[in-house]
C-alpha positions in Angstrom: -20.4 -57.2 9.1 -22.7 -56.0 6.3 -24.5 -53.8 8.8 -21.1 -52.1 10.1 -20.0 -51.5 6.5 -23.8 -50.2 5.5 -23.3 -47.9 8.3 -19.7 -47.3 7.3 -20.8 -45.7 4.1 -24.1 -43.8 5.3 -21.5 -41.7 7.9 -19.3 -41.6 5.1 -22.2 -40.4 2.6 -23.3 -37.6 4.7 -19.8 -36.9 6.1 -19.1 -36.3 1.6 -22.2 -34.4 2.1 -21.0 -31.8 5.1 -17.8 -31.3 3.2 -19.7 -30.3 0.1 -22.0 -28.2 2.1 -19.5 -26.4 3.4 -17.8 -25.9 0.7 -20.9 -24.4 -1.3 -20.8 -22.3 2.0 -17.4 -21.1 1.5 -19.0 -20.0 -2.1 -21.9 -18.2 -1.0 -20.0 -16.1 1.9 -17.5 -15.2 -1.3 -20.4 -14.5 -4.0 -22.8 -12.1 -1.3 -20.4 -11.0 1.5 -17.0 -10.6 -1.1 -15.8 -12.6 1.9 -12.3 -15.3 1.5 -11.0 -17.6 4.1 -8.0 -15.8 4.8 -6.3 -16.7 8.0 -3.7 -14.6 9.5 -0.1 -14.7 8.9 2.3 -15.4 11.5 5.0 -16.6 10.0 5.0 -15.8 6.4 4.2 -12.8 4.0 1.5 -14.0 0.8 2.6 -13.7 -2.4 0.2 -10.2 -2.9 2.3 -8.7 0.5 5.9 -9.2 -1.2 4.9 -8.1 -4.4 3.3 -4.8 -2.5 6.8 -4.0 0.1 8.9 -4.6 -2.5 6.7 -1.6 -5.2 7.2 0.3 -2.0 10.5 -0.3 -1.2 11.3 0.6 -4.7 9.1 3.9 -4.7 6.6 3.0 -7.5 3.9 3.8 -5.7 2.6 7.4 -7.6 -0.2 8.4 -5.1 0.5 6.6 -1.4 3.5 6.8 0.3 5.5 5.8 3.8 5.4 7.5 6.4 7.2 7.1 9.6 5.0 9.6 11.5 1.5 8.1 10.2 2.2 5.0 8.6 1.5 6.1 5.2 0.4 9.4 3.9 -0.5 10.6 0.0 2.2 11.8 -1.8 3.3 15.5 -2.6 1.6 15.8 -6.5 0.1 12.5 -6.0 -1.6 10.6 -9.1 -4.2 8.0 -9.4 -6.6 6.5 -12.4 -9.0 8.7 -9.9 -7.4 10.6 -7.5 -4.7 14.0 -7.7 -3.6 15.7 -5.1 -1.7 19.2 -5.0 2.3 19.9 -3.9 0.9 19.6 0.4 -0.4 16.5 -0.2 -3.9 17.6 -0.2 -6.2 15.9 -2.7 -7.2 18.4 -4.8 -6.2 20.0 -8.0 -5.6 23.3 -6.6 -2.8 25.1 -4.0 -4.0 26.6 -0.6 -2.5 29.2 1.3 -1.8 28.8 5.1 -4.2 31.6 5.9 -7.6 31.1 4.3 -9.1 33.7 1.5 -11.2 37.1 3.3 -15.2 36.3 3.6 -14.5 32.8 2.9 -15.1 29.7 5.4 -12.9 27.5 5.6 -13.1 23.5 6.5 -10.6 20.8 7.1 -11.8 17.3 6.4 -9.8 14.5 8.3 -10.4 10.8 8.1 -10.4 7.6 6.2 -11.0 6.5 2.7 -14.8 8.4 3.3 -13.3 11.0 3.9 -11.0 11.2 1.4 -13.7 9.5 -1.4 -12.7 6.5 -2.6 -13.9 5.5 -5.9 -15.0 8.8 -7.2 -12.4 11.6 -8.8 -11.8 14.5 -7.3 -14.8 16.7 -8.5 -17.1 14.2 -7.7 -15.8 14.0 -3.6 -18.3 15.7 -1.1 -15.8 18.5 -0.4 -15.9 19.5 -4.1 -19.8 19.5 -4.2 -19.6 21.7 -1.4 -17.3 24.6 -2.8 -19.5 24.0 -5.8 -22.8 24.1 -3.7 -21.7 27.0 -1.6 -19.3 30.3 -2.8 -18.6 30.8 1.2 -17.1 27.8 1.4 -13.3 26.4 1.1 -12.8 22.7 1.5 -9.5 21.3 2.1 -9.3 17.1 1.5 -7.0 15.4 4.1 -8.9 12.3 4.0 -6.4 9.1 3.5 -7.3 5.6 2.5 -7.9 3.0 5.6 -6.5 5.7 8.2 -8.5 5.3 11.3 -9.2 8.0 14.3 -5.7 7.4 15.7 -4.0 8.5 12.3 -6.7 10.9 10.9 -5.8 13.0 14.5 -2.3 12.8 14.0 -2.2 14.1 10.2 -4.4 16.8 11.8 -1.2 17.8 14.5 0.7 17.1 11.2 -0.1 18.7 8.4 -3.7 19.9 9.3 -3.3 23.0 12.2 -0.6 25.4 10.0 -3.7 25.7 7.5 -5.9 28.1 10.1 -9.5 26.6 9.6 -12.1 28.1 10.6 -14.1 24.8 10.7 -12.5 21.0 11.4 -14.9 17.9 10.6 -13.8 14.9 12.3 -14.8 12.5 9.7 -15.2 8.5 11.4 -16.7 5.3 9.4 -18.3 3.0 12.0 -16.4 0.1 11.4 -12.9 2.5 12.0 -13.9 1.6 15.6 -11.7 -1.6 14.2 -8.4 0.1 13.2 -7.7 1.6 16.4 -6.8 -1.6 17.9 -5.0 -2.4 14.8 -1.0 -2.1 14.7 -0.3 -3.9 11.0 -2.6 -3.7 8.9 -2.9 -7.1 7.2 -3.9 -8.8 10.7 -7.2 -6.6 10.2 -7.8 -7.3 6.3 -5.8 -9.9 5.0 -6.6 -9.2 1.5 -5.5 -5.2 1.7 -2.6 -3.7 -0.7 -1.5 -1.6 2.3 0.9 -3.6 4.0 2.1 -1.1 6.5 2.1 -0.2 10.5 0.8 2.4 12.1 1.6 4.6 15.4 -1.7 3.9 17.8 -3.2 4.6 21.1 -3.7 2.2 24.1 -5.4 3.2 27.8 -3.4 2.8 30.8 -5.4 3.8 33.6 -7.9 5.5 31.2 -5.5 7.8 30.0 -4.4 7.7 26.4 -0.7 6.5 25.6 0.5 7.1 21.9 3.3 4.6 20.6 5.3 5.4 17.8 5.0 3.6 14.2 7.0 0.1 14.6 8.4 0.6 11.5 10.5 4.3 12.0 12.4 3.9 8.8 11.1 3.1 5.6 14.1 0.1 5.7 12.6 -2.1 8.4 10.3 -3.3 5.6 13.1 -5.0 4.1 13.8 -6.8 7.5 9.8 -7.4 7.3 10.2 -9.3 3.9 13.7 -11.0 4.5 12.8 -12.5 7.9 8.4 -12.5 8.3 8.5 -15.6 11.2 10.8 -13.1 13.3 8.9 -9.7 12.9 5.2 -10.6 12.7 4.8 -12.1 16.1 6.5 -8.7 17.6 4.0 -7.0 15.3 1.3 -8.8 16.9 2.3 -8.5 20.4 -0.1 -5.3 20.9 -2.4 -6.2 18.0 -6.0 -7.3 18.9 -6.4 -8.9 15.6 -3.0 -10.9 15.8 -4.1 -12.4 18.8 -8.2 -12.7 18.1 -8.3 -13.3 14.3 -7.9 -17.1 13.3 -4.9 -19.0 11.9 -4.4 -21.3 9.7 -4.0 -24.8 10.4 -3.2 -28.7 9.7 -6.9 -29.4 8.8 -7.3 -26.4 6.7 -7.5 -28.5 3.7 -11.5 -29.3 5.2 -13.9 -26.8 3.7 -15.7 -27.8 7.5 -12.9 -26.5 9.2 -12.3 -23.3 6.8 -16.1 -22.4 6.8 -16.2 -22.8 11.1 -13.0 -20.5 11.9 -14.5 -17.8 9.7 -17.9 -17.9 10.3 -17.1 -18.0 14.1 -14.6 -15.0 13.6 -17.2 -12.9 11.5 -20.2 -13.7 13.6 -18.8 -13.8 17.1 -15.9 -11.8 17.2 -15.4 -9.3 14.5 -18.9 -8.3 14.6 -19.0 -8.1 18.7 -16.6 -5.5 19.0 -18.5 -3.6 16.1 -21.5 -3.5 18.8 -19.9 0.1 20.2 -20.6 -1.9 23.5 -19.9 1.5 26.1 -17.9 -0.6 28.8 -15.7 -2.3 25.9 -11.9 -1.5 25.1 -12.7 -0.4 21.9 -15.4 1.7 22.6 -13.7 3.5 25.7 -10.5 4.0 23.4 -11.8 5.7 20.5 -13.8 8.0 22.8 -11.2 9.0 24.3 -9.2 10.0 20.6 -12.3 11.7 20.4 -11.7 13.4 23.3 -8.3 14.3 22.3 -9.2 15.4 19.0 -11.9 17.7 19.7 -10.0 19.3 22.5 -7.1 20.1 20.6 -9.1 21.3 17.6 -10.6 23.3 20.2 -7.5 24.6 21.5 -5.7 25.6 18.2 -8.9 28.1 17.7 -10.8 26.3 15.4 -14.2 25.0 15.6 -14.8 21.0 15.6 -17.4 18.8 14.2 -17.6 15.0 14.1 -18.7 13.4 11.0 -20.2 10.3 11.3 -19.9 8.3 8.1 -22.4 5.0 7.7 -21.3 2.3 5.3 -23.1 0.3 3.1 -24.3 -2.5 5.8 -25.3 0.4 8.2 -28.2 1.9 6.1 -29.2 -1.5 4.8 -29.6 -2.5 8.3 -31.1 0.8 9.7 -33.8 0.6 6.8 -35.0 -3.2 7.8 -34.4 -2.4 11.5 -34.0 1.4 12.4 -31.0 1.1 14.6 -27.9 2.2 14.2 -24.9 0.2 15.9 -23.4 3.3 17.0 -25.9 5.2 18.4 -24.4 4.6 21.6 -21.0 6.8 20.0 -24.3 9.5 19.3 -25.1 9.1 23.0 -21.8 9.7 24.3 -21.1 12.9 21.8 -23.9 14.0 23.3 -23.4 13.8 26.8 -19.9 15.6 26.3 -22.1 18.6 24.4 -20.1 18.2 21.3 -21.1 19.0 17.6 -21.8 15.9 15.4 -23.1 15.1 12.0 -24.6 11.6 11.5 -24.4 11.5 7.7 -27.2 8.2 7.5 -30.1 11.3 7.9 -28.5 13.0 4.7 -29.7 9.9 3.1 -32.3 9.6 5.0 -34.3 13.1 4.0 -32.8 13.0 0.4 -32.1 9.5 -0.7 -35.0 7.3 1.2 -36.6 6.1 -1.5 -33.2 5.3 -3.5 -32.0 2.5 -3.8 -28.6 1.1 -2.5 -26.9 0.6 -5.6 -27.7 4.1 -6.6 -25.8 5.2 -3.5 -22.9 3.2 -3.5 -20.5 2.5 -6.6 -18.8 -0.7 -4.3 -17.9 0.3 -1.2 -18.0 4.0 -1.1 -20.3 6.6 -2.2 -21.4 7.4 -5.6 -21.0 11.0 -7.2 -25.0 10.5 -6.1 -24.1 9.8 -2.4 -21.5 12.5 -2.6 -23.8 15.3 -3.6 -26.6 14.0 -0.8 -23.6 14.5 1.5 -22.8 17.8 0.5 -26.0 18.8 0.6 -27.0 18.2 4.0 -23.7 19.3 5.8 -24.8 22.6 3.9 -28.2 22.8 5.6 -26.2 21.2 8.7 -23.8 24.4 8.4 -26.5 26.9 7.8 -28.6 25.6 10.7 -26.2 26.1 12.9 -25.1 29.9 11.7 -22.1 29.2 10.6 -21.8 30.2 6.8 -24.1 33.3 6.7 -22.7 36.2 6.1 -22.6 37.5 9.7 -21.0 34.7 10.9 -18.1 34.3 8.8 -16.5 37.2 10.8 -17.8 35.6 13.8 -15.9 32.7 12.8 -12.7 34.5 11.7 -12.4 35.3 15.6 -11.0 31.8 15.7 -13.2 29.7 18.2 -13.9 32.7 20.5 -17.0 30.9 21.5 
């Protein structure tokens, strides 16, 4: 008997111990990766979600809007601590004509929260630095907070063709690979303020198939709040994240059981599909919105250019390792002959010897980072004849190469 109960306590003991481990786990993931375990909803709304519908339900919101044609959108004379845009919705403190200005190139910028320069004010965005940098220049800001491809190419059909560009830059943050398989937002990042759907793309027989925004009137939201255990599982019937991401549970109470489920979401999941594997769904989806994209750029006379954004894990991995999880995405622009700018040699020829932090403010480029930016889609620009003064009327021919 005293043997059983000696034995008893040493499985309890390190039992404690596993729990405790875990639970310094759960810690550490928090403290480096800003990670929480934060299971998907499928029944309920958090306390941060209801708080968010009803501000935009109510219209507090003075920068983001709804939007049933994108999901969300920046407001007309949008206003931020950081961030202003004009009367079209532009950011920017300034008006634009349709038609751009004589001798003067003009670019459109479309694309996520890179794009549009998160954490930095207005003058400090690439786009800025470049009309500063470069008197031929005129660059328009469509960028929007945690759009991916899918919505960046239908704000272009939107609000981006009636302003002639000469020049259209694809922009496209690696991980946006994500948010093309994402219908509602929160099953990707449980912690975001955007709690909004989104029209997307699927493949049926490798041809692209857009479906509408789920939400077509700004009202549904309230059905959203009132009745959560009834809408979220038809949110999640054609969201990969519904279906992938983990739940919560009975045991969640068990740091064991907390620190598993995210760990094995992160590590073998999430970060899987972030591999830019060619044969996967993801992949062979957002190469084909790239597809579409280019084309039609193509099509309405303007020139386009992919911009290929890295994030903060991308160059910390590519300085240890030098590779680049979507060099695969390089390979494929490639083979289809099409223009690309992979921003991670901008900080490559200027910024090697810099360090992160000096690059980054949190998660997005620095006024630093912003200006290496600028400067090498400059040399990018001029490289490629494309902002000298012979090719500006070139150029004004409207894509008659």
């Amino acid at each position: 008997m005293r043997k059983a109960i000696n034995w008893f306590i040493l499985v309890l003991t390190l039992y404690v111990v596993f729990e405790l481990s875990s639970l310094v786990g759960l810690f550490l993931i928090k403290k480096v990766y800003h990670k929480t375990y934060n299971p998907t909803r499928t029944q309920s709304l958090s306390i941060t979600h209801k708080v968010a519908l009803n501000k935009l339900l109510e219209n507090q919101s003075t920068y983001g809007e709804y939007s049933s044609d994108l999901g969300w959108a920046i407001k007309n004379h949008g206003i931020s601590p950081l961030f202003k845009s004009n009367s079209q919705g532009i950011r920017g403190d300034r008006e634009y004509s349709l038609n751009p200005p004589q001798h003067v190139v003009r670019i459109s910028t479309f694309g996520d929260s890179f794009t549009h320069g998160d954490e930095v004010k207005n003058k400090q965005t690439w786009q800025e630095k470049l009309n500063s940098l470069d008197p031929n220049l005129e660059v328009l800001n469509f960028g929007v907070n945690g759009y991916g491809l899918d919505q960046s190419f239908l704000r272009y059909q939107k609000d981006g063709i009636k302003f002639n560009s000469h020049i259209v830059f694809i922009g496209f943050l690696s991980e946006n690979i994500l948010r093309n398989i994402n219908v509602f937002r929160p099953f990707y990042m449980p912690n975001t303020g955007v709690v909004l759907g989104k029209p997307y793309f699927t493949l049926a027989n490798d041809k692209l198939q857009l479906h509408q925004n789920p939400f077509e009137e700004l009202s549904q939201y309230k059905q959203l709040l009132d009745h959560p255990d009834e809408v979220l599982p038809k949110l999640g019937m054609h969201d990969y994240f519904f279906k992938s991401r983990y739940k919560n549970g009975f045991f969640d109470f068990l740091p064991s059981f907390r620190l598993l489920k995210m760990t094995s979401y992160e590590l073998l999941n999430r970060d899987k599909i972030l591999d830019f594997d060619e044969n996967s769904y993801p992949f062979r989806l957002t190469a084909k919105i790239f597809d579409l994209f280019y084309q039609t750029v193509k099509l309405n006379n303007s020139f386009p250019i992919i911009v290929i954004f890295p994030g903060k894990k991308d160059i910390i991995v590519y300085r240890k390792d030098k590779t680049k999880r979507y060099s695969d995405l390089l390979s494929y622009f490639d083979t289809k002959g099409y223009l690309y700018i992979d921003i991670y040699d901008a900080f490559h020829i200027y910024g090697n010897n810099m360090p992160i932090k000096d690059l980054f403010i949190n998660y997005h480029y620095s006024p630093l980072g912003n200006e290496l930016v600028a400067k090498y889609i400059r040399q990018y620009l001029y490289e490629k004849n494309m902002i000298t003064r012979h090719s500006i009327e070139r150029l004004s021919q409207r894509g008659s190469d």
